[in-house]
N, C-alpha and C positions, 0 to 999 in steps of 0.2 A: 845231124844231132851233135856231133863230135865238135863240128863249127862255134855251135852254138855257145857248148859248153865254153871251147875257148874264148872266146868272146866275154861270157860271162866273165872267167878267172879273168882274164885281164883289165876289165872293168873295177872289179875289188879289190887288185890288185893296186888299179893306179891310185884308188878312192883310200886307202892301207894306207898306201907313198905319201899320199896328199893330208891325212889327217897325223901322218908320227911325225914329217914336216912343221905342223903346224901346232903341234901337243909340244915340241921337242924350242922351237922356238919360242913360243907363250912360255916355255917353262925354264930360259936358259936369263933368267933376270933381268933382261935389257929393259933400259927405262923407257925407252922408246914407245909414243903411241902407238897403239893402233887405229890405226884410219877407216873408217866408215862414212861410204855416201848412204844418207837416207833423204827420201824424196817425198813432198807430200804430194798426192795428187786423186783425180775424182774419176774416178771408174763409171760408166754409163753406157746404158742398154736403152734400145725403143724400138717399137715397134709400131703395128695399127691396129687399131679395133679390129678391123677385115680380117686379122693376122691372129691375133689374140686379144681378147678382152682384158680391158684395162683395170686393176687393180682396185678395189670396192673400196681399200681403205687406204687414206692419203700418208705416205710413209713419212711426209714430212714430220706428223704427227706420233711417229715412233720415239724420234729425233732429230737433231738438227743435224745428225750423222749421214742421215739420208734427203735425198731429194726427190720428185717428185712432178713432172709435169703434165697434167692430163691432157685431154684431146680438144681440141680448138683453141690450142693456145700457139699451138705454131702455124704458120705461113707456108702456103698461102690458105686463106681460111675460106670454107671451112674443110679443117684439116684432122682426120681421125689417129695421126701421131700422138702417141707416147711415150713418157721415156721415166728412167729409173736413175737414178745416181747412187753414189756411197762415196767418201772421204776417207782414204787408209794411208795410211805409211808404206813403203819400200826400203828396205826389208820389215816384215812383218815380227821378228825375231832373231835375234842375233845374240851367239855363243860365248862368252871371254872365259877368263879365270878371275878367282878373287887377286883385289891387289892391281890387275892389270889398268891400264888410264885408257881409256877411248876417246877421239877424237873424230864428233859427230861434223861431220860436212853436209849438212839441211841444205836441200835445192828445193823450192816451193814453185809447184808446178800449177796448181790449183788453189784456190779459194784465196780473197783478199785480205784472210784475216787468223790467225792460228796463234791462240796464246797455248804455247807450250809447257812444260816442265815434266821433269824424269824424279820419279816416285823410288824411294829406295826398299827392301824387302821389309824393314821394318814401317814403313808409312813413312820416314821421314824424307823431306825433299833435298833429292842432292841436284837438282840442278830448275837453278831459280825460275820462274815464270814467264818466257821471254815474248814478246808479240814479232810472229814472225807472219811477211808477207808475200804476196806470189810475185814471180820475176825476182826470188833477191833469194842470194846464197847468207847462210849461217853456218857460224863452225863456234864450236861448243865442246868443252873439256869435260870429261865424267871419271873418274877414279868410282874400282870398284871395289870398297874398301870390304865388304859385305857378300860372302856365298848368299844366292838369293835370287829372286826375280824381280830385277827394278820395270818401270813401265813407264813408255813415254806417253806423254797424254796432249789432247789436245780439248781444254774448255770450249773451244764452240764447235766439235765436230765427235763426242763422244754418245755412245761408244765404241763405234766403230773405226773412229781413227786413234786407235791405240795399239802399240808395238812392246813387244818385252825383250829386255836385256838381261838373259838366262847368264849369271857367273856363279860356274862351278868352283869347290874346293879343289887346289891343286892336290 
């Protein structure tokens, strides 16, 4: 028990170290970006009829966030596979301060086509609509001039490929 405990303190301890670190640097004026890798990429599950019954209602149908393949559509046939997809972002959510500049480094792992842009807290768009594609890096400037939650978005894969950029008041 005593193990444990220590284990714990030292755990909140390091996570303390790790956030007055990073509160203490965000907050010491440097102009300097911050850098963030964000990745687009497609999450996907299958299974068999044998396994589990397949889904009544076709998710593609939800949105185009989702995909969807039923059974006799894969190889070799006839084949009682199925499978599920979704289109998200990595990271899902990421923290700055107001004021701070981020520099978004997009590696597109998935889908051949993702018109982006980042939503500001008031609706208005700070960062323009770009068409980004799989196999190709993007890096992209965002000042966060605005306490708020900006959101990145993506028109052919909403709404589940959408991420927010939480900037707190220093």
């Amino acid at each position: 028990m005593a193990r444990h405990r220590l284990i714990v303190v030292g755990a909140l301890a390091v996570v303390v170290a790790a956030l007055t670190i990073a509160c203490t640097s965000s907050q010491s004026g440097s102009s300097k970006p911050r850098v963030v890798q964000v990745t687009a990429f497609e999450l996907k599950g299958s299974t068999t009829a044998a396994e589990l019954a397949p889904p009544t209602e076709d998710f593609k149908k939800l949105s185009d966030g989702y995909g969807f393949k039923g059974p006799g559509v894969f190889e070799p046939a006839p084949s009682t596979k199925w499978e599920v997809a979704s289109y998200i972002w990595s990271p899902g959510e990421v923290t700055a301060f107001k004021g701070d500049t981020l520099e978004l480094n997009f590696v597109v792992i998935n889908g051949n086509k993702h018109t982006v842009w980042i939503e500001g807290p008031d609706g208005a768009t700070v960062l323009e609509e770009t068409l980004m594609q799989r196999g190709r890096e993007y890096k992209k400037s965002v000042k966060l001039a605005k306490a708020g939650v900006y959101r990145l978005l993506c028109n052919e894969h909403d709404p589940t490929m959408t991420a927010e950029i939480v900037a707190l008041s220093r």
